[in-house]
DSSP file (Angstrom, degrees, kcal/mol; ACC not computed):
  #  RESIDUE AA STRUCTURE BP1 BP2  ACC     N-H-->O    O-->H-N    N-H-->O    O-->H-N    TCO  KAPPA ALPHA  PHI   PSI    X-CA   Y-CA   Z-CA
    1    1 A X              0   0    0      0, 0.0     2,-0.0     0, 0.0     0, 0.0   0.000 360.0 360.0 360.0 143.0  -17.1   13.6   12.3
    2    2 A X        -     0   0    0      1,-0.0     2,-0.5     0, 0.0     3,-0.0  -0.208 360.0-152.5 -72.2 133.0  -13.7   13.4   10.3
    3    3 A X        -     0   0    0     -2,-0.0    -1,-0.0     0, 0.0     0, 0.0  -0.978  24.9 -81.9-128.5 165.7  -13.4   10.2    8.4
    4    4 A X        +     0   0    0     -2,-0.5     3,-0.1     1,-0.1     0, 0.0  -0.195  31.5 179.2 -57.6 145.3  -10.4    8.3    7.3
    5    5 A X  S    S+     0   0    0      1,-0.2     2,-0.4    -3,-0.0    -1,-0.1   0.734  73.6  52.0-114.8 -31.6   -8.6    9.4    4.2
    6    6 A X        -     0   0    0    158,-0.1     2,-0.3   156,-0.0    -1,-0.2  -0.808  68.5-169.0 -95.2 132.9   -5.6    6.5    4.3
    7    7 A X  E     -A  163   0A   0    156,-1.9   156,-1.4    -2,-0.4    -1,-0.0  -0.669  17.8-133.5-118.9  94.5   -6.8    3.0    4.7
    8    8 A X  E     +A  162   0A   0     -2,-0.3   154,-0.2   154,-0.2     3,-0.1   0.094  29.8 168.3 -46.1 120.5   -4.3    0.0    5.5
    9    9 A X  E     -     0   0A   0    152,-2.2     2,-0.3     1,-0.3   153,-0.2   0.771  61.7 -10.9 -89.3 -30.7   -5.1   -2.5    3.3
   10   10 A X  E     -A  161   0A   0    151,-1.2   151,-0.7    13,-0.0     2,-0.4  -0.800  54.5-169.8-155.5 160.7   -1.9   -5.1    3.8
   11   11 A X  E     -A  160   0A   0     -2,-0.3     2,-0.2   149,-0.2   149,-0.2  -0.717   3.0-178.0-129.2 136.0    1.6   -4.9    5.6
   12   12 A X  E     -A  159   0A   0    147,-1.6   147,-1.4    -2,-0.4     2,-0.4  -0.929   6.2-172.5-137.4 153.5    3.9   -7.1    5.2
   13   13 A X  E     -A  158   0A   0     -2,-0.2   145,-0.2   145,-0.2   144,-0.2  -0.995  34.2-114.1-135.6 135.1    7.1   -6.7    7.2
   14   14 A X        +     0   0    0    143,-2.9   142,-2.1    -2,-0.4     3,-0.1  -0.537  29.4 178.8 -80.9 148.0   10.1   -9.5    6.1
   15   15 A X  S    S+     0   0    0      1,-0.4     2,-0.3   140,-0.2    -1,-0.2   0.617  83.2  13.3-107.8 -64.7   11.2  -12.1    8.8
   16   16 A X  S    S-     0   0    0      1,-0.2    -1,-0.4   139,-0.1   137,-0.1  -0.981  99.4 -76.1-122.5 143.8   13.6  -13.4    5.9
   17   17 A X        -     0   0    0     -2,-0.3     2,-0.3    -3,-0.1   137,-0.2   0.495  43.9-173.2  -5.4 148.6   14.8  -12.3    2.6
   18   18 A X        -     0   0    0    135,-0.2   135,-4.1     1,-0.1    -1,-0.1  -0.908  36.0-149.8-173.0 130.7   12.7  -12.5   -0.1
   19   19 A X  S    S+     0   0    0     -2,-0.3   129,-0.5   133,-0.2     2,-0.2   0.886  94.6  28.1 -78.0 -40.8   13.1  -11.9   -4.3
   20   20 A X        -     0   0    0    127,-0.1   127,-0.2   128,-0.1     2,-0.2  -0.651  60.0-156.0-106.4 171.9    8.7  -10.5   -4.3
   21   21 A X        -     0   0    0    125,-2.1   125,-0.5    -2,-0.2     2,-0.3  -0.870  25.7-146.8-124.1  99.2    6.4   -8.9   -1.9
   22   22 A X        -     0   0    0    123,-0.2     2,-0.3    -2,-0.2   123,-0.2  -0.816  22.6-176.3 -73.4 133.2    2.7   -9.8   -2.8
   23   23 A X  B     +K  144   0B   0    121,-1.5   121,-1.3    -2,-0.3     2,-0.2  -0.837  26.5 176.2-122.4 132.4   -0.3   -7.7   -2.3
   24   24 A X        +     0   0    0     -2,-0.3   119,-0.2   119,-0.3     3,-0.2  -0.679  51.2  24.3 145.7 140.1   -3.7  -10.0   -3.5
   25   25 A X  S    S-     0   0    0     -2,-0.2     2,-0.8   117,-0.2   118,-0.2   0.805  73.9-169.3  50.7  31.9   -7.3   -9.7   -3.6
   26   26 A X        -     0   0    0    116,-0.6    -1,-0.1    -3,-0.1   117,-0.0  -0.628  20.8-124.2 -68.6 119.9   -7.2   -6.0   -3.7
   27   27 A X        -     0   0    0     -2,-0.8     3,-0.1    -3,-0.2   -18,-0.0   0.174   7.4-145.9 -18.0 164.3  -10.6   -4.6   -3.1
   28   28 A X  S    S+     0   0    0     -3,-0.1     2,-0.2   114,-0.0    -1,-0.1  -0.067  70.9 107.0-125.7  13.8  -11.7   -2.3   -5.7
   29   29 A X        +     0   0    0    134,-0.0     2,-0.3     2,-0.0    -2,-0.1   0.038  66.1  66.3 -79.9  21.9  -13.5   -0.2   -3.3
   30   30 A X  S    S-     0   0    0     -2,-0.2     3,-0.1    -3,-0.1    77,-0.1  -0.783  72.0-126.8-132.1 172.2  -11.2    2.8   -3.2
   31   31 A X  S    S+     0   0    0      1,-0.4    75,-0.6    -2,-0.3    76,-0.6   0.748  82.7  10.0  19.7 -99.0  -10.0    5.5   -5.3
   32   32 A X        -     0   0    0     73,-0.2   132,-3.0    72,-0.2    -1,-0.4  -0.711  61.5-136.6-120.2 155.1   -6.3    5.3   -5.2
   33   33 A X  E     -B  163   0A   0     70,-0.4    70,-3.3    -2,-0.2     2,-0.5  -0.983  12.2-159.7-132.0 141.3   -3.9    3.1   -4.0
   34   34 A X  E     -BC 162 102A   0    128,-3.3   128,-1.3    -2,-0.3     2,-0.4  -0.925   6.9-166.0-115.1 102.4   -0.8    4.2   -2.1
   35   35 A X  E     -BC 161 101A   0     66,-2.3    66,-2.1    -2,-0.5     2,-0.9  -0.848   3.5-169.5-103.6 117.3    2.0    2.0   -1.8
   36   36 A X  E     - C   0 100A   0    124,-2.7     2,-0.3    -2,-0.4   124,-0.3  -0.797   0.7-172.4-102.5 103.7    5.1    2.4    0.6
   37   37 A X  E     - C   0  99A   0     -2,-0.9    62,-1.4    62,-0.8     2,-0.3  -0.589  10.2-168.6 -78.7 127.1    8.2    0.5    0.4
   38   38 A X  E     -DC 158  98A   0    120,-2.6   120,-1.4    -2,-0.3    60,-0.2  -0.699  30.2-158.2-108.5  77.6   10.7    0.7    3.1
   39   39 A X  E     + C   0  97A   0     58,-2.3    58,-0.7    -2,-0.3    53,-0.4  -0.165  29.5 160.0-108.3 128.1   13.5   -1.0    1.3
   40   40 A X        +     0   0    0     56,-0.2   114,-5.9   114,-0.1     2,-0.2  -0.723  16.4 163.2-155.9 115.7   16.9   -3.0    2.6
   41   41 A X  B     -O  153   0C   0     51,-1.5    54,-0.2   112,-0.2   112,-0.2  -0.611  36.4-134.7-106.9 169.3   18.6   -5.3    0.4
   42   42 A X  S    S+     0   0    0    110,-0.6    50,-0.1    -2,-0.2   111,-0.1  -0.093  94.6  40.4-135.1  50.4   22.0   -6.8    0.4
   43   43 A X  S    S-     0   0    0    109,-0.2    50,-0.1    48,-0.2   108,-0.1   0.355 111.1 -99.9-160.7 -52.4   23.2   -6.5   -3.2
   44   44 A X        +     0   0    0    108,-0.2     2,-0.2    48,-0.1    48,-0.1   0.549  62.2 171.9 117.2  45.4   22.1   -3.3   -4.2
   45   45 A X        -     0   0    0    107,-0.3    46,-0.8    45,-0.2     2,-0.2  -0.499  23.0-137.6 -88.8 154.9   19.1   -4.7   -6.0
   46   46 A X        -     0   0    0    103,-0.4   103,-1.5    -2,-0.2     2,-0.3  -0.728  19.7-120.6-108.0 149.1   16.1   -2.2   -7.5
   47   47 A X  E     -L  148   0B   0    101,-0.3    36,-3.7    -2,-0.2   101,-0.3  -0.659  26.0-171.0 -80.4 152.1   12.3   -2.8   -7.2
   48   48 A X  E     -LM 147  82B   0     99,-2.3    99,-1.5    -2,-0.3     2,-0.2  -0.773  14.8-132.4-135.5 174.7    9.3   -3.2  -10.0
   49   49 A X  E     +LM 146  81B   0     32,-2.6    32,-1.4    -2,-0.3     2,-0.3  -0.960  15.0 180.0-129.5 105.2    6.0   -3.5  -10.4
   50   50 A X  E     -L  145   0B   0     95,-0.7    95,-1.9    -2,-0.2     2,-0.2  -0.828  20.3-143.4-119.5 146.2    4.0   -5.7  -12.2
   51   51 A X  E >  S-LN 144  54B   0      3,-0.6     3,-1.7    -2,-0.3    93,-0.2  -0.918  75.6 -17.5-114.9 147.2   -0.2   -5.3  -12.1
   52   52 A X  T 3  S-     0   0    0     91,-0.9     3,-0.1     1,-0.3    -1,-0.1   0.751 117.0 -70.5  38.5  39.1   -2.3   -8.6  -12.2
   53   53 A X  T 3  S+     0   0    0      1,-0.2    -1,-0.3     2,-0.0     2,-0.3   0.232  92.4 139.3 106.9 -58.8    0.3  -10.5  -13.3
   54   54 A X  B <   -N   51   0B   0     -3,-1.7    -3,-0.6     1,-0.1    -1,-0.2  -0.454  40.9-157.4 -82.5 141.7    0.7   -9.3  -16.6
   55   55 A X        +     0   0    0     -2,-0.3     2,-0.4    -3,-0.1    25,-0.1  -0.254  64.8  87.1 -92.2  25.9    4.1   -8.7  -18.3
   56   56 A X        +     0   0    0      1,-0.1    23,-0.2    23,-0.1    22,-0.1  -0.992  69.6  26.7-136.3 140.4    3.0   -6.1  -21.1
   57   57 A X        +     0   0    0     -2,-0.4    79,-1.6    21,-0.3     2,-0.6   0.709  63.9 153.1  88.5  28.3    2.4   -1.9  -21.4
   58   58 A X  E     +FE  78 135A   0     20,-1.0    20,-1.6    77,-0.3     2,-0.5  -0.663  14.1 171.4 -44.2 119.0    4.5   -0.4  -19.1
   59   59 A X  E     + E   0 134A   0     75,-2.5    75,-3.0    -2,-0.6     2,-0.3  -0.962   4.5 171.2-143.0 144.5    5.8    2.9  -19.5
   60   60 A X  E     -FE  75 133A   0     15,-0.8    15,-3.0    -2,-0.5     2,-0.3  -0.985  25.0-166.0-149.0 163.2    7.9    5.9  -17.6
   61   61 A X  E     -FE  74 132A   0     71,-6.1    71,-1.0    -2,-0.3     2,-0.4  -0.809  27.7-164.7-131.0-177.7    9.3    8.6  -17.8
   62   62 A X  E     -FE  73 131A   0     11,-1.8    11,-1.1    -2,-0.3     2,-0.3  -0.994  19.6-149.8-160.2 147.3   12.0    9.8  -14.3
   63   63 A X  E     -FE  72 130A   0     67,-2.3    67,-1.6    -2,-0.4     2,-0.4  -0.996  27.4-177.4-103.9 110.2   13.6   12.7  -12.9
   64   64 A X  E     + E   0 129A   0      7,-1.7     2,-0.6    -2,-0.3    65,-0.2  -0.832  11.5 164.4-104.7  96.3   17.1   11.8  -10.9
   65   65 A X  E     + E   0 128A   0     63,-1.5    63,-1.7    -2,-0.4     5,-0.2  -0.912  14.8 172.1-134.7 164.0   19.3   13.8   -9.2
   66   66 A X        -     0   0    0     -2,-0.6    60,-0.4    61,-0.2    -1,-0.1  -0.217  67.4 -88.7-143.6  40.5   22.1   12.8   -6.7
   67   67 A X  S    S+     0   0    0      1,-0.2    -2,-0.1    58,-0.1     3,-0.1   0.525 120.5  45.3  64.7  15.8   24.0   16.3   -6.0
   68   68 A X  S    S+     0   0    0      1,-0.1     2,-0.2     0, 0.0    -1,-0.2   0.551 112.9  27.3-125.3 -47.5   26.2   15.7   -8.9
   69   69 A X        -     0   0    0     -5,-0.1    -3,-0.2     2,-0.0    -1,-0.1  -0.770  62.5-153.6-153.2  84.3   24.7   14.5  -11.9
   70   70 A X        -     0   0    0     -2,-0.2     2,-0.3    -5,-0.2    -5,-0.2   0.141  27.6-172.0 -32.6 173.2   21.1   15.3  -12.8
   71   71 A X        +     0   0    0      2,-0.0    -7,-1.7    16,-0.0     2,-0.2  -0.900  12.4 164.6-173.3 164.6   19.6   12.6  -15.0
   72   72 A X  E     +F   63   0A   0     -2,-0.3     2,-0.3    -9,-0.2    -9,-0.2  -0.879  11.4 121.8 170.1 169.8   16.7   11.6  -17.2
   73   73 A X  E     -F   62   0A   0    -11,-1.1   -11,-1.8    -2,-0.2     2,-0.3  -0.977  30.1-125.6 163.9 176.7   14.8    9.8  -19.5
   74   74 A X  E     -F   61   0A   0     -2,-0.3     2,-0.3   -13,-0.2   -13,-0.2  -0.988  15.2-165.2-160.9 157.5   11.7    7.7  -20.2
   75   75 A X  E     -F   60   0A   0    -15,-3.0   -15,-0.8    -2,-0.3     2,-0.3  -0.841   0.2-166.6-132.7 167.6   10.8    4.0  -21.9
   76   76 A X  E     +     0   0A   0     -2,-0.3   -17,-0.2   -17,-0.2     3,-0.1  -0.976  69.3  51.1-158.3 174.7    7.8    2.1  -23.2
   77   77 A X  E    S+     0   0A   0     -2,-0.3   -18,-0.2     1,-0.1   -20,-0.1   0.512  73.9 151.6  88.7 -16.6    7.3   -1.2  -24.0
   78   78 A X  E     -F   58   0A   0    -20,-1.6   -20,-1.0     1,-0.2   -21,-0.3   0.127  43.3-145.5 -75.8 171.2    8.7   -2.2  -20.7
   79   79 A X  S    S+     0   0    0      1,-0.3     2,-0.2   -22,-0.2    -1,-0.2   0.620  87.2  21.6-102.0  -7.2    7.4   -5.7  -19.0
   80   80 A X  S    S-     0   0    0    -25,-0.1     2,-0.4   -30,-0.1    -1,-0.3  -0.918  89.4-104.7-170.0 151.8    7.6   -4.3  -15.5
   81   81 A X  E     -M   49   0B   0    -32,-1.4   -32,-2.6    -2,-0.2     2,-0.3  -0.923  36.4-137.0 -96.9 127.3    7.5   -0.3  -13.8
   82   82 A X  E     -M   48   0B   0     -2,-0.4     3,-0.4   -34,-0.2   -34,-0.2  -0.757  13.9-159.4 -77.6 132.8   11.0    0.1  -12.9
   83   83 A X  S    S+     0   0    0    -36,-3.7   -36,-0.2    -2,-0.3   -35,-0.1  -0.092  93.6  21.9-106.0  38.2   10.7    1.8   -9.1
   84   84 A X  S    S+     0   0    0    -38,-0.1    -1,-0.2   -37,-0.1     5,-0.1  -0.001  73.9 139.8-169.8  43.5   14.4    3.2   -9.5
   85   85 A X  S    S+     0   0    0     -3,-0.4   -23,-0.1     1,-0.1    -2,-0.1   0.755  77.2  48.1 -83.6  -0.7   15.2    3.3  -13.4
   86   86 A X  S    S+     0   0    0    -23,-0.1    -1,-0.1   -15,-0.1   -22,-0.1   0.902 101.7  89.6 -66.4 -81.0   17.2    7.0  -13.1
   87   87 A X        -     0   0    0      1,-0.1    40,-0.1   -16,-0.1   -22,-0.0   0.489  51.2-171.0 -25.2 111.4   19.3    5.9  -10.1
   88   88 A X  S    S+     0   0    0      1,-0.1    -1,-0.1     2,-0.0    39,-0.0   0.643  71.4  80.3 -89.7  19.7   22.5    4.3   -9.4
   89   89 A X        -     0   0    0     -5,-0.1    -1,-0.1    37,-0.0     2,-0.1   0.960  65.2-166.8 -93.3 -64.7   22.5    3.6   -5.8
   90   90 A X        -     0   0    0      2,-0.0   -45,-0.2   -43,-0.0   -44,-0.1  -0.195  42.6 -65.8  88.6 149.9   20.2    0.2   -5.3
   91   91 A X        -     0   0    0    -46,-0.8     2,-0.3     1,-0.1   -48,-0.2   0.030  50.5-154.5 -70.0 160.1   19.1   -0.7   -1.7
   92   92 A X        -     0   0    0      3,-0.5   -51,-1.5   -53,-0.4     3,-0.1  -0.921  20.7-119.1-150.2-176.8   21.4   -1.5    0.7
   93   93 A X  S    S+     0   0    0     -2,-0.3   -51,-0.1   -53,-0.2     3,-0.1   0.777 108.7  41.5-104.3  -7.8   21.1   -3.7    3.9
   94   94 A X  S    S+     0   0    0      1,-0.2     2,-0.3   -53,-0.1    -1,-0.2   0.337 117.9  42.1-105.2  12.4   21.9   -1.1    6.5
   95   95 A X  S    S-     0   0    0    -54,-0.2    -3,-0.5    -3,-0.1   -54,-0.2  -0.764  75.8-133.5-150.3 100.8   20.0    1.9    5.1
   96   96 A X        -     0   0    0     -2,-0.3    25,-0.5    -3,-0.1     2,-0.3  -0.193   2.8-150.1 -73.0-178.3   16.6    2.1    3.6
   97   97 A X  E     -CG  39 120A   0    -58,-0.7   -58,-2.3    23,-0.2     2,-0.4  -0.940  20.6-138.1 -93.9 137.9   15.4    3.6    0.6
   98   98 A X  E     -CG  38 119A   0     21,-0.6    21,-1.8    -2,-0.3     2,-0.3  -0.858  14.9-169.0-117.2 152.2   11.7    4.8    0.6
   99   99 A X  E     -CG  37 118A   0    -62,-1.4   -62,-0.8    -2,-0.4     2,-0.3  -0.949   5.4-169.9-137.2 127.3    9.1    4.5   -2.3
  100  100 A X  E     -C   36   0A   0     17,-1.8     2,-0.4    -2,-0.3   -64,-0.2  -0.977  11.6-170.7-114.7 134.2    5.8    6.1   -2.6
  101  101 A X  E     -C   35   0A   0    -66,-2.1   -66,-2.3    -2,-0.3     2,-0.3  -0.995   6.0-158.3-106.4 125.0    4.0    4.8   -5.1
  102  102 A X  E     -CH  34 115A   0     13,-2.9    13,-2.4    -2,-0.4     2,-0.4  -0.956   6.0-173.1 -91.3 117.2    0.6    6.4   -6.4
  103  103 A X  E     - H   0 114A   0    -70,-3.3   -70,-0.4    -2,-0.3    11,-0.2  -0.680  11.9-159.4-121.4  93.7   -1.7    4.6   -8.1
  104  104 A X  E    S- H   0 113A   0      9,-1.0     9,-1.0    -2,-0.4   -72,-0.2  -0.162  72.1  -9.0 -81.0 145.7   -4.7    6.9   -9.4
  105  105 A X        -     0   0    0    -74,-0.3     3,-0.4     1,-0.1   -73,-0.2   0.979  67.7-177.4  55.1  77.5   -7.8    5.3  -10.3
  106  106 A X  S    S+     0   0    0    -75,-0.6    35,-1.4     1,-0.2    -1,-0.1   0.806  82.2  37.0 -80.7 -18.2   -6.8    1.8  -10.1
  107  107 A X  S    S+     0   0    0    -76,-0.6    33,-0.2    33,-0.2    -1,-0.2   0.346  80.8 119.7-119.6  28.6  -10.4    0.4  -11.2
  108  108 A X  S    S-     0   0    0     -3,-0.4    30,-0.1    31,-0.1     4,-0.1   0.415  71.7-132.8 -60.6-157.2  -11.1    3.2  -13.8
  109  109 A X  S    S+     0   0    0     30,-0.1     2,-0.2     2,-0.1    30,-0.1  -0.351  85.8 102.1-141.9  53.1  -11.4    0.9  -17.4
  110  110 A X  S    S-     0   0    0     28,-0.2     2,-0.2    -5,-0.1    27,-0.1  -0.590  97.4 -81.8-104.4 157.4   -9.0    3.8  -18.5
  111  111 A X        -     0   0    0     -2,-0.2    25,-0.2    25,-0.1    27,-0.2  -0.572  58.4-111.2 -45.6 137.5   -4.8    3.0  -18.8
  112  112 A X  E     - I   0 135A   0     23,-1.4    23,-1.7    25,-0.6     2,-0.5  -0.448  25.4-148.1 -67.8 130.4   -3.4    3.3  -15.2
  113  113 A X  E     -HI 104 134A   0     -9,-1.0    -9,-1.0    21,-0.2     2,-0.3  -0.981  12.9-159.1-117.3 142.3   -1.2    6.2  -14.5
  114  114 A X  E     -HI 103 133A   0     19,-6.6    19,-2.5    -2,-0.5     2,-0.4  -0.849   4.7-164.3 -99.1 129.3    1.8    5.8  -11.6
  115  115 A X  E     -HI 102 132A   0    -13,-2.4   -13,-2.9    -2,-0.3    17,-0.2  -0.986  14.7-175.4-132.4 129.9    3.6    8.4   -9.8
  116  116 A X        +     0   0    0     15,-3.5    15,-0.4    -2,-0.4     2,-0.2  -0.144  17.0 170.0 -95.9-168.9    6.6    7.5   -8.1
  117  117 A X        -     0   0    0     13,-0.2   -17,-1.8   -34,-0.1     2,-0.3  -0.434  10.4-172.9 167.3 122.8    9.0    9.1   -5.9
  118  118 A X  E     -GJ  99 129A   0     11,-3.4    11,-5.2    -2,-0.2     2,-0.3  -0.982   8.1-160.6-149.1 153.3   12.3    7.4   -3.6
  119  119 A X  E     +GJ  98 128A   0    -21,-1.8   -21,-0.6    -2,-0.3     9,-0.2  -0.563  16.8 172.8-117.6 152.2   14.5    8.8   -1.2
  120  120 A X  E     -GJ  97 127A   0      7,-0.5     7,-3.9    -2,-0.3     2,-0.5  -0.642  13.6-173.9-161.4 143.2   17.6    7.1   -0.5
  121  121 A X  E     + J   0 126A   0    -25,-0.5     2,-1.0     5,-0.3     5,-0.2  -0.824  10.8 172.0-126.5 104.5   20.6    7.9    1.5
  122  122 A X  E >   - J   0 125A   0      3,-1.3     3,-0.8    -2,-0.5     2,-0.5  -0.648  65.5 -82.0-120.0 106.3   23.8    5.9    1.6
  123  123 A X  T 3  S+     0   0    0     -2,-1.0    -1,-0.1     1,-0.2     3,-0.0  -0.107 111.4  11.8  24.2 -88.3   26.0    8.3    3.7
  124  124 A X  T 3  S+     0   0    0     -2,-0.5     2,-0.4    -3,-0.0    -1,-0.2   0.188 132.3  38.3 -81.3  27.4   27.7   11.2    1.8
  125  125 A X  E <   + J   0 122A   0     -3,-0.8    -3,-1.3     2,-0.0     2,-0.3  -0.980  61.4 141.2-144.8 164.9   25.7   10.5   -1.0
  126  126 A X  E     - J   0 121A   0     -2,-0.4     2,-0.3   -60,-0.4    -5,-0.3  -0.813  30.8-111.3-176.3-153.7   22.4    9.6   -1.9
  127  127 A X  E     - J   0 120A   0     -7,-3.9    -7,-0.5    -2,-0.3     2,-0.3  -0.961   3.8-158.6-175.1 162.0   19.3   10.3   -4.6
  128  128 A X  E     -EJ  65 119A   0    -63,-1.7   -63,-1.5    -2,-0.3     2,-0.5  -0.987  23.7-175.6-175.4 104.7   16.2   11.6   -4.9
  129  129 A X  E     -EJ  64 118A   0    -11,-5.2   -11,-3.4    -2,-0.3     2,-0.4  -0.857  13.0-172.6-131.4 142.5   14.1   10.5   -7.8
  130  130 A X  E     +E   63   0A   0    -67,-1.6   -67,-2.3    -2,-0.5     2,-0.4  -0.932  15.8 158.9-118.4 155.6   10.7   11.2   -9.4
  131  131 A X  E     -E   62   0A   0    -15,-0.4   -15,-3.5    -2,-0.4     2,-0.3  -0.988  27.0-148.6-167.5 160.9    8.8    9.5  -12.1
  132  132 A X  E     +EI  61 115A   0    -71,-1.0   -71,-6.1    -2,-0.4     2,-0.3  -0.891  26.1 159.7-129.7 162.5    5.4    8.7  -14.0
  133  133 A X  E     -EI  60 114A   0    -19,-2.5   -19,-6.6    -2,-0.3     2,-0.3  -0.946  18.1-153.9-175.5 161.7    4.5    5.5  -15.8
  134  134 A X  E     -EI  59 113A   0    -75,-3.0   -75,-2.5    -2,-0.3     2,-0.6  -0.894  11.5-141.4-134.4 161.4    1.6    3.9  -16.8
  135  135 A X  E     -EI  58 112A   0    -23,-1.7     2,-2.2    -2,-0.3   -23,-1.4  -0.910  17.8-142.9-122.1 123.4    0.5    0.7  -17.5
  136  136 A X        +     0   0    0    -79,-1.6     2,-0.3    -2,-0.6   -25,-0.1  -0.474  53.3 119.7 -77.4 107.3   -1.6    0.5  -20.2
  137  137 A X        -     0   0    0     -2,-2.2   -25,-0.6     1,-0.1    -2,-0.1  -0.815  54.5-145.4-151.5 161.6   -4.3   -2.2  -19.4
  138  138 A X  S    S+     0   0    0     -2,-0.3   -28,-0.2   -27,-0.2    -1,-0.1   0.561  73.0 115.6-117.3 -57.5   -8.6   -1.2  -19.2
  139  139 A X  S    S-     0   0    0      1,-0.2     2,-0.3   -30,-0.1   -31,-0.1   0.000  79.9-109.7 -63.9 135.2   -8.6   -4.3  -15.9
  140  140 A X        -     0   0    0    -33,-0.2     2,-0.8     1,-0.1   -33,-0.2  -0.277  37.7-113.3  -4.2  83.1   -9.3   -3.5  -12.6
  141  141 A X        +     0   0    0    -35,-1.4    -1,-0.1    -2,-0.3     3,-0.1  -0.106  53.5 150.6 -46.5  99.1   -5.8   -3.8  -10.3
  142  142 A X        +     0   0    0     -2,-0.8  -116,-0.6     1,-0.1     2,-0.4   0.415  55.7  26.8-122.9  18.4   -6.3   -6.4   -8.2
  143  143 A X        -     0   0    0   -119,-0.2   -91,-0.9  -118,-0.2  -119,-0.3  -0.894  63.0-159.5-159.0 159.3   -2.8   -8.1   -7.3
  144  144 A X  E     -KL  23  51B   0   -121,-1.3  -121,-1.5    -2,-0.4     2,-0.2  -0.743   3.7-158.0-140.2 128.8    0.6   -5.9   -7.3
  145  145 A X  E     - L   0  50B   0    -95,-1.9   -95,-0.7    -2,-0.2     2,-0.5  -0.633   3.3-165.9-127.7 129.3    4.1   -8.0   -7.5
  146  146 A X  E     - L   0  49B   0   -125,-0.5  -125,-2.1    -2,-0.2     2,-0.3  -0.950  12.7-167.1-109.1 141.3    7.2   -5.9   -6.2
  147  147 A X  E     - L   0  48B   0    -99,-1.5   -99,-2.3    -2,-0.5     2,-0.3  -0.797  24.1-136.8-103.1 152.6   10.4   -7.8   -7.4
  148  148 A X  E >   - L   0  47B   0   -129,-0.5     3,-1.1    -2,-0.3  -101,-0.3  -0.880  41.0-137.6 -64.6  60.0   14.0   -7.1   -6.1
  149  149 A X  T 3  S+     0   0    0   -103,-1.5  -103,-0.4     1,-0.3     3,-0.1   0.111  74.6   0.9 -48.2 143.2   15.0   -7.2   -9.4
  150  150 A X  T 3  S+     0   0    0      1,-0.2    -1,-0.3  -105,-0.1     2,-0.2   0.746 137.7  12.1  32.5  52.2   18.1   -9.0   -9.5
  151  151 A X  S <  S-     0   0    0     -3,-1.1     2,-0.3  -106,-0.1    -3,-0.3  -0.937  91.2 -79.8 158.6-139.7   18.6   -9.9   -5.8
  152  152 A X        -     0   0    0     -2,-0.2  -110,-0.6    -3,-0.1     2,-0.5  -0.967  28.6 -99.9-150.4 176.0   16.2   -9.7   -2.8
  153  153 A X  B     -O   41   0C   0   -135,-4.1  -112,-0.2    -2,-0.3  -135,-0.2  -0.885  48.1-128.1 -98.5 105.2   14.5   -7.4   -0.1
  154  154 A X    >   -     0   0    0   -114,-5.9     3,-0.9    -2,-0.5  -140,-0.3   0.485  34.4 -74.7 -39.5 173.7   16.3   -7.8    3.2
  155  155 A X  T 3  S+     0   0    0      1,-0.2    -1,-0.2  -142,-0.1  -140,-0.2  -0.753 120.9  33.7 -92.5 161.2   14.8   -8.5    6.5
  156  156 A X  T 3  S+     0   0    0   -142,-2.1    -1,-0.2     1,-0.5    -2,-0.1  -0.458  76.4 139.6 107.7 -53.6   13.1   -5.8    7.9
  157  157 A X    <   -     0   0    0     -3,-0.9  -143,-2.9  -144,-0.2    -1,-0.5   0.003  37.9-161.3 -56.8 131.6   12.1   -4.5    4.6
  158  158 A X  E     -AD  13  38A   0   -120,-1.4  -120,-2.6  -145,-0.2     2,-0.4  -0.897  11.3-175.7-132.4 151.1    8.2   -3.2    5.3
  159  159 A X  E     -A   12   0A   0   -147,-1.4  -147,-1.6    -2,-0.3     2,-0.3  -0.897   1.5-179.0-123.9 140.0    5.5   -2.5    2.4
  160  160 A X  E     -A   11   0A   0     -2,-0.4  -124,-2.7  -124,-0.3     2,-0.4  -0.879  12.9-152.7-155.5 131.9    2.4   -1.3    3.2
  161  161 A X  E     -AB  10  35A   0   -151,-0.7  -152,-2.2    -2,-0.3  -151,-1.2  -0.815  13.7-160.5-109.8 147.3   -0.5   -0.6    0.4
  162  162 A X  E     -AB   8  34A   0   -128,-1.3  -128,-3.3    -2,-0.4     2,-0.3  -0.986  10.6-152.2 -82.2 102.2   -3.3    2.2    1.1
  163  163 A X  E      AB   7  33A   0   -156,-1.4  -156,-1.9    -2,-0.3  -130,-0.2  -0.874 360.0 360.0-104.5 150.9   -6.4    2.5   -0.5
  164  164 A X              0   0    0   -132,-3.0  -131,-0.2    -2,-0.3    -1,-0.1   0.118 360.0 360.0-114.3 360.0   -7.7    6.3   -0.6
């Protein structure tokens, strides 16, 4: 018999507006962790990632293109994983944007590596972005933070983490 490969750990689906989404108490009893944002904001605000809290070792590097204008680049040092740091579009309240986030080996006592990847379409234009980041930290993931950075995640806006 077949057994499951995705396992819902959390949903949360907004009733109202909201700057975070928190994920808690993650198990360490998977793999990977898969996190999907289904995003709608009403300022055209971008999501992060903070693990356990902490505000230190982040780093990425991104792929962007939006049928015009490739882009790309990478940081370190950062305080938070930007989940759109190519892009110029920003969430919007009538249109989502999707994020998959991969997070391999969360409970490894290795640095964490993140692979990202968002869709977005805001009518004739739109973007299509990839990126890796890491966090460097040896701890266990056990909480994940998404911010709206500078605004909030509309209602409607659905998260749902995976463990593999």
């Amino acid at each position: 018999m077949a057994t499951d490969t995705y396992i819902p750990i959390a949903t949360t689906t907004l009733g109202v507006a909201s700057s975070t989404i928190s994920f808690a108490s993650i198990p360490s009893t998977y793999t990977d962790l898969i996190l999907v944002l289904e995003c709608l904001s009403a300022n055209s605000s971008t999501p992060s990632l903070t693990f356990n809290g902490s505000a230190v070792g982040y780093g990425q590097t991104w792929l962007n293109g939006n049928g015009s204008a490739p882009s790309g680049s990478g940081v370190y040092g950062n305080t938070y994983l930007n989940l759109t740091p190519g892009t110029t579009m920003g969430m919007l309240s009538t249109v989502p944007s999707f994020y998959v986030v991969q997070i391999m080996s969360y409970t490894n006592s290795l640095n964490k590596s993140v692979l990202t990847e968002l869709s977005e379409e805001h009518g004739a234009s739109g973007s299509a972005e990839f990126g890796v980041g890491s966090w460097a930290n040896t701890s266990v993931i056990n909480s994940i933070l998404v911010t709206a950075n500078s605004g909030t995640f509309g209602i409607g806006t659905i998260a749902t983490l995976w463990g593999i």
